[in-house]
Kinemage of the C-alpha trace (Angstrom):
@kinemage 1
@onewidth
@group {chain A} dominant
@subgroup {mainchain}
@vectorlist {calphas} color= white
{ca unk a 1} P 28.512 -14.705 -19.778
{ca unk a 2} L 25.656 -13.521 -17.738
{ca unk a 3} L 25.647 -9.669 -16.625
{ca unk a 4} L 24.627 -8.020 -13.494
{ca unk a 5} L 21.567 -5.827 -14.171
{ca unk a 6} L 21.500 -4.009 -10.597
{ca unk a 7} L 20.428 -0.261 -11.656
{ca unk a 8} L 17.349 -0.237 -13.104
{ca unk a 9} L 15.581 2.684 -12.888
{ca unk a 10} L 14.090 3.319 -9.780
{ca unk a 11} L 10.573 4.363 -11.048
{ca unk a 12} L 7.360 1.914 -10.877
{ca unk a 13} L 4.418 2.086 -13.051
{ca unk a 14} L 0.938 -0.016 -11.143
{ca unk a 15} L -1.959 0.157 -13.284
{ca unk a 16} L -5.594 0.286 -11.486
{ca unk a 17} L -3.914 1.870 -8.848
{ca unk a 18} L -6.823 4.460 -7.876
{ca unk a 19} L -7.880 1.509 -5.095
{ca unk a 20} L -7.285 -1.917 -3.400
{ca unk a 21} L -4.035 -3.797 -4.386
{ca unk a 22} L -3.387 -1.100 -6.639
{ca unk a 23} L -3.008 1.918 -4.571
{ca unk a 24} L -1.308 0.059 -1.769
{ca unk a 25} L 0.830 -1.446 -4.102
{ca unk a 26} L 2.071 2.303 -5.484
{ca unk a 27} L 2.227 3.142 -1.775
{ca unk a 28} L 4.568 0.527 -0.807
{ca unk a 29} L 6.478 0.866 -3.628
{ca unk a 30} L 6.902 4.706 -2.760
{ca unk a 31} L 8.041 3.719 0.452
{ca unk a 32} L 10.340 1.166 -0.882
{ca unk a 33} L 12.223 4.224 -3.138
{ca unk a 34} L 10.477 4.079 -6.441
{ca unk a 35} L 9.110 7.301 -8.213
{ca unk a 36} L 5.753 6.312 -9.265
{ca unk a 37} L 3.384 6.535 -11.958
{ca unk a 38} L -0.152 5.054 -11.735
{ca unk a 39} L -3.259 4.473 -14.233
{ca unk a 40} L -6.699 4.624 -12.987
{ca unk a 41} L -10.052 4.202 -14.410
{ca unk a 42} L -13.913 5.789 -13.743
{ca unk a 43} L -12.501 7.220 -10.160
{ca unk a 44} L -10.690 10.604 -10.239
{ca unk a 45} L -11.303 10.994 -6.585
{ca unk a 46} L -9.407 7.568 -5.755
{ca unk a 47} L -6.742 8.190 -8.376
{ca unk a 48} L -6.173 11.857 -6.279
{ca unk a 49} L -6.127 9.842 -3.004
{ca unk a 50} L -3.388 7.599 -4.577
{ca unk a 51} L -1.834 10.567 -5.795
{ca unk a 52} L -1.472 12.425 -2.310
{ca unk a 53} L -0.384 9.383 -0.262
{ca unk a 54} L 2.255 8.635 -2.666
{ca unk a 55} L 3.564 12.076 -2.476
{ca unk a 56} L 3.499 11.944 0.745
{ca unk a 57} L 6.165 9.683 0.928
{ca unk a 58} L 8.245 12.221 -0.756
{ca unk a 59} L 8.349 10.328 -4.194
{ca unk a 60} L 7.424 12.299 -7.601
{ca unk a 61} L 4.148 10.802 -8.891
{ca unk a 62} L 2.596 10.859 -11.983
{ca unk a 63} L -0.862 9.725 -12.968
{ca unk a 64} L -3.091 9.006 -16.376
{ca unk a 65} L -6.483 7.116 -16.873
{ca unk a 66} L -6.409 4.576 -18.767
{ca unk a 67} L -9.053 2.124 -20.514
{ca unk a 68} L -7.942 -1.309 -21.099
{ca unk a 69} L -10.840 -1.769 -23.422
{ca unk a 70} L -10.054 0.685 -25.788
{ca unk a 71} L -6.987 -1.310 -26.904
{ca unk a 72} L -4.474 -1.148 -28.778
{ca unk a 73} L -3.755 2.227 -28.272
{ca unk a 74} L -4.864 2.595 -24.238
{ca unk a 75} L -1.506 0.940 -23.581
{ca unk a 76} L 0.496 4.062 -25.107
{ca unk a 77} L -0.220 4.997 -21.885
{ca unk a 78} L 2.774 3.711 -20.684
{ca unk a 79} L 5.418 5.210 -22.819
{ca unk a 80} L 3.854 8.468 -21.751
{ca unk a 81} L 4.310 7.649 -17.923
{ca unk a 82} L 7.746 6.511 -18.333
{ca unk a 83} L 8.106 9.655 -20.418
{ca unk a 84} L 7.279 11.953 -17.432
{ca unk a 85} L 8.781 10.455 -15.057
{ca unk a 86} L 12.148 10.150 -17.063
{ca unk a 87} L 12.436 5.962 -17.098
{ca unk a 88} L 10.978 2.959 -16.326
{ca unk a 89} L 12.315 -0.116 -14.239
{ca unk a 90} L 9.055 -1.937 -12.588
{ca unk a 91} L 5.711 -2.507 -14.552
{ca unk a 92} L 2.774 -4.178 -11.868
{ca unk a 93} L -0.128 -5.037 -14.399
{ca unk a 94} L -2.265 -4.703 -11.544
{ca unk a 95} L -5.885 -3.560 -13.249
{ca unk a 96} L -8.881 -5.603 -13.591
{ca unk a 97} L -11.959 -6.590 -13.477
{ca unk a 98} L -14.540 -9.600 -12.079
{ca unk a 99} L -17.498 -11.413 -13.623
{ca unk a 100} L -20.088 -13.640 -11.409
{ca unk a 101} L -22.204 -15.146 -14.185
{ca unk a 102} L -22.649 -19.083 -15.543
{ca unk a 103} L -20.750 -19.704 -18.285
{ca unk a 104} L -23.854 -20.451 -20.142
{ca unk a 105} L -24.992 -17.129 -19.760
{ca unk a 106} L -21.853 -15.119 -20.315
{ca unk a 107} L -22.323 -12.682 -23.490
{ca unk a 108} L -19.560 -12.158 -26.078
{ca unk a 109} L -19.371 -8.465 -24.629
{ca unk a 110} L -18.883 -9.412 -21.208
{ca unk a 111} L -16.770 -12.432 -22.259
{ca unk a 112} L -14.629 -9.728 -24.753
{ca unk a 113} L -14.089 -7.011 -21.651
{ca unk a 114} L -13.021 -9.673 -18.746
{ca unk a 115} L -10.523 -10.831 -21.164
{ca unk a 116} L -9.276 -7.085 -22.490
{ca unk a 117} L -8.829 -5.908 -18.943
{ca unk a 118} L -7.075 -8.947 -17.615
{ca unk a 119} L -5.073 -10.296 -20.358
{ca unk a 120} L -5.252 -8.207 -23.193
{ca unk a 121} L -4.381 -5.023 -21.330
{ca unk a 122} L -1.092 -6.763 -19.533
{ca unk a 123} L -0.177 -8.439 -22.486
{ca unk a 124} L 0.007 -4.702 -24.508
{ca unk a 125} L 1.648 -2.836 -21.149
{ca unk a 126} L 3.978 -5.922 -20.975
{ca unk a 127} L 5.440 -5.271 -24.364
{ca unk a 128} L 5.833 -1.358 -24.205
{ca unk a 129} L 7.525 -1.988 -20.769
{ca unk a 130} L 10.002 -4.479 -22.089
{ca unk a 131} L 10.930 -2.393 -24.952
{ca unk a 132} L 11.414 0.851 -22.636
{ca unk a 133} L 13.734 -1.738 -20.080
{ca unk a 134} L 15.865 -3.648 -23.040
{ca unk a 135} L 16.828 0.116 -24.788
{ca unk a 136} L 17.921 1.334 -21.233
{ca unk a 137} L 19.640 -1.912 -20.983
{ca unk a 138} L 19.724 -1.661 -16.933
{ca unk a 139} L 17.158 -4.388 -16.793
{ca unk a 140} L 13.530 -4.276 -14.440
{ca unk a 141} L 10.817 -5.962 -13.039
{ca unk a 142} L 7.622 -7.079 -14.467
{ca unk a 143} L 4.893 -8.457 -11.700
{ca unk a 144} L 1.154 -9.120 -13.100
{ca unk a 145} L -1.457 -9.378 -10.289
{ca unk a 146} L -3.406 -12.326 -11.178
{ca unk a 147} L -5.434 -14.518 -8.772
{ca unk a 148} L -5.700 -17.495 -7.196
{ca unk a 149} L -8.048 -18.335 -10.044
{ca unk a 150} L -5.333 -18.426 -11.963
{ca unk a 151} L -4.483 -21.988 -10.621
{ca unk a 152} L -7.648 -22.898 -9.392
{ca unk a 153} L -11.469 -22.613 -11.339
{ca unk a 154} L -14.423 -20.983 -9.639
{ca unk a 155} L -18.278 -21.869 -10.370
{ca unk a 156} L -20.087 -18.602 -12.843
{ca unk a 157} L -15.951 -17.482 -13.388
{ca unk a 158} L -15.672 -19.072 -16.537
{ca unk a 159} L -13.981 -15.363 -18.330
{ca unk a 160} L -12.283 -14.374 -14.908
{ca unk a 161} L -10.547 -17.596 -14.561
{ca unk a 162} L -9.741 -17.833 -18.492
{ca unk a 163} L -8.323 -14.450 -18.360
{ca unk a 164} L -6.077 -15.093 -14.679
{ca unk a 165} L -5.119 -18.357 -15.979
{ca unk a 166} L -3.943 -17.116 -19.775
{ca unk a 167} L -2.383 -14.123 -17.770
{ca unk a 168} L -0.259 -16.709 -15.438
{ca unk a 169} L 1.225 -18.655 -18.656
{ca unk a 170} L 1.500 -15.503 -20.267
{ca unk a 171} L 3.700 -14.461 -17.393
{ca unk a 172} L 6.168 -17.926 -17.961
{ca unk a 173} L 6.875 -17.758 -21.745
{ca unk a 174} L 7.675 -13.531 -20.646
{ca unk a 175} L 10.322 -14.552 -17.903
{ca unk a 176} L 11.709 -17.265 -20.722
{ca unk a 177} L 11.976 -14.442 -23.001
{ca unk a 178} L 12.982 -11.755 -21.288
{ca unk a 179} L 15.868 -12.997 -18.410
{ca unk a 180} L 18.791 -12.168 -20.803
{ca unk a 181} L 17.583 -8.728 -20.598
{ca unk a 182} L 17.658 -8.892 -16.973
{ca unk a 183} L 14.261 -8.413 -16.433
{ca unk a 184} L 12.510 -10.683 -14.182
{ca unk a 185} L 8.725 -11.642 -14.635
{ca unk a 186} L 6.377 -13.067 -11.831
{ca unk a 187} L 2.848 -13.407 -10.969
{ca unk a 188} L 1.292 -12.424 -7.468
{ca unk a 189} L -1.539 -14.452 -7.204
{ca unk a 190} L -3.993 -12.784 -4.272
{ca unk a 191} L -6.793 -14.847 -2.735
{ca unk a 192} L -9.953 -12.726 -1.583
{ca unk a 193} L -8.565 -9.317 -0.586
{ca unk a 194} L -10.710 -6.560 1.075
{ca unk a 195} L -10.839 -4.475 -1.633
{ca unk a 196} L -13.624 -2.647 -3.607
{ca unk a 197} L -13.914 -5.337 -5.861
{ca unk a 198} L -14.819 -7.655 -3.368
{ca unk a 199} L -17.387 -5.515 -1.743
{ca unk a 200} L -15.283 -5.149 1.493
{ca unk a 201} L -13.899 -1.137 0.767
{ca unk a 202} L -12.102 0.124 3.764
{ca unk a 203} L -13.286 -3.286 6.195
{ca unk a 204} L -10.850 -4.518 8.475
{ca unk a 205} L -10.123 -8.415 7.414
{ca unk a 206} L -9.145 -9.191 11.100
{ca unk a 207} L -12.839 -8.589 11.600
{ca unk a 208} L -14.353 -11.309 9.107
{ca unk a 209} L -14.582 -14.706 9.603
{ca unk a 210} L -13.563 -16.790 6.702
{ca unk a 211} L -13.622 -20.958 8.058
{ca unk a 212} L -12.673 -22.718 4.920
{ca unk a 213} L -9.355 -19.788 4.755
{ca unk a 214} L -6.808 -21.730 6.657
{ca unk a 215} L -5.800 -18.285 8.209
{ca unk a 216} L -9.669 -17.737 8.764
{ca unk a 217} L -10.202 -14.163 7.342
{ca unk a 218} L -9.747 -12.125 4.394
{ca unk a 219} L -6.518 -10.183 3.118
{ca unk a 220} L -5.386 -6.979 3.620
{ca unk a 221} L -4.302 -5.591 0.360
{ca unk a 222} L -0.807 -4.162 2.281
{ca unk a 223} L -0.183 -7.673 2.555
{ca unk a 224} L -0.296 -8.209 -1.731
{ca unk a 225} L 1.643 -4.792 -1.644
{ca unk a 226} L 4.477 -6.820 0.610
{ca unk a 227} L 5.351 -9.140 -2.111
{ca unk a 228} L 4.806 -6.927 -5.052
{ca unk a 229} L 7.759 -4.731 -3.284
{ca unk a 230} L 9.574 -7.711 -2.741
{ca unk a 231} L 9.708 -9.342 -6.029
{ca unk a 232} L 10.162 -5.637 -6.885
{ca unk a 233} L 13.254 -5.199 -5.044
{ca unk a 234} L 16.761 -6.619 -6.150
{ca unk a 235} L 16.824 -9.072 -3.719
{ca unk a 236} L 14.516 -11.081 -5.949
{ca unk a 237} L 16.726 -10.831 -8.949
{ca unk a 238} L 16.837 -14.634 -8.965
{ca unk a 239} L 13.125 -14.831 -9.333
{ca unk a 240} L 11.278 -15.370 -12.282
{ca unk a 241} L 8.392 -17.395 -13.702
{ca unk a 242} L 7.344 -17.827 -10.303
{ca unk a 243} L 3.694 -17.191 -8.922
{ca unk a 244} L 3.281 -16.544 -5.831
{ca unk a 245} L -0.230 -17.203 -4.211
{ca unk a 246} L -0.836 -14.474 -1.069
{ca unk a 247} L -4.425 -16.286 -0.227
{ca unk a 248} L -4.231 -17.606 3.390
{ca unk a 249} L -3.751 -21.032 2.517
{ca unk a 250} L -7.358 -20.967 0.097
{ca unk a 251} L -5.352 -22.813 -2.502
{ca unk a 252} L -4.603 -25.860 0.163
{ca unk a 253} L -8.545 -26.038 1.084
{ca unk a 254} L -9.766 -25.343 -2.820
{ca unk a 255} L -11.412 -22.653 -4.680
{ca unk a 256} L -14.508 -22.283 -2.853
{ca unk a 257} L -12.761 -22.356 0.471
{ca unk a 258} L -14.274 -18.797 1.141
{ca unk a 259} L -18.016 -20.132 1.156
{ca unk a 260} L -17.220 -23.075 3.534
{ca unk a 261} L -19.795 -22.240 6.405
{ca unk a 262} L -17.889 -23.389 9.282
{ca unk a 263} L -14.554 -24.741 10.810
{ca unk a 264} L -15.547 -28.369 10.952
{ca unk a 265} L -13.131 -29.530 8.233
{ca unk a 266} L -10.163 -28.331 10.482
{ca unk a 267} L -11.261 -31.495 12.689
{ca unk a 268} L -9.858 -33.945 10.127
């Protein structure tokens, strides 16, 4: 028979969470009722700025750097967040990183750290996660931010989309696995975001002009953080294996929809 798995523990660990989808991810998920703990990487001052607007909800918070390329044992990480905060019941494998280069050009270093940050890293948080929510045996929530480029390729984003695209399969085969444990697995899949990683740090995206986006701009990374806390909530307890694309319609227009230079396709 199946069992209910309603009372996980209300604490949320985001990694990358010192910026973009990552800190308003931990945000929203403060405000939703989750404790949080956070990883961040090269930016103490952002990981601080996390820090203080998630307290400022009145949640406990908790933060540790982490390096996804120094794995296996970065992802130990984990156990000691869930640790401090006394339990774990949502994992968002949030951290990342982007590469703009031909895939002829691509060097086994670069190739090696795209695909440790993006898959590597999940995959090892993933498994540490699981293992804290099957021995508590209340079930959780497991939501890996991956891309559109997980569905879709991109010219010169021959690692990203390798990485997004492994991380998106990856994501499946976990929410096969892991349902009679109650613990739901999805994918958010963002479009382009105004975030630090696409070179648009605190711009408004109601301000840029984006004609191949059906909606016509960039995100906002509040609106990732919306369906992270959704599929984070247990009103989503009947959804897993699912990705869920938060792009503006770029998927319906293609991969490149961002670069279109005008709105002339909208003519028919």
């Amino acid at each position: 028979m199946p069992q209910r798995y309603e009372n996980y523990d209300r604490v949320a660990i985001v990694t990358g969470a010192d910026s973009g989808i990552g800190k308003a991810g931990a945000v929203a998920l403060a405000g939703a009722g989750f404790d949080i703990g956070f990883t961040w990487y090269g930016d103490p001052d952002g990981a601080d700025r996390t820090a203080t607007e998630v307290r400022g909800t009145g949640r406990r918070c908790e933060a540790a750097e982490m390096d996804l390329t120094r794995l296996p044992g970065a992802a130990a990480v984990i156990d000691e967040l869930t640790d401090r905060l006394g339990g774990l019941g949502v994992l968002v494998n949030n951290a990342g990183t982007g590469l703009a280069t031909p895939f002829l050009d691509v060097t086994w270093e670069q190739w090696r750290e795209v695909l440790s940050v993006n898959l590597d890293g999940p995959f090892r948080c993933s498994q540490r996660a699981a293992r804290r929510m099957r021995t508590a045996g209340r079930g959780g929530r497991i939501i890996n931010i991956t891309s559109v480029h997980e569905h879709a390729p991109r010219v010169g984003s021959s690692a990203y989309c390798a990485a997004k695209g492994g991380l998106g399969l990856l994501s499946e085969v976990m929410a096969q696995e892991l349902a009679a444990d109650g613990i739901t697995v999805n994918a958010v899949a963002p479009g382009e975001i105004a975030t630090p990683m696409t070179g648009q740090e605190d711009v408004d995206p109601f301000t840029e002009d984006r004609p191949g986006v059906p909606v016509g701009r960039p995100g906002d990374a509040r609106e990732v953080a919306a369906v992270v806390t959704l599929l984070a909530s247990p009103a989503a307890a009947y959804v897993t294996g699912a990705s869920w694309p938060v792009d503006g319609g770029m998927l319906l227009t293609g991969p490149h929809a961002a670069a279109l230079p005008s709105h002339s396709w909208r003519a028919g």
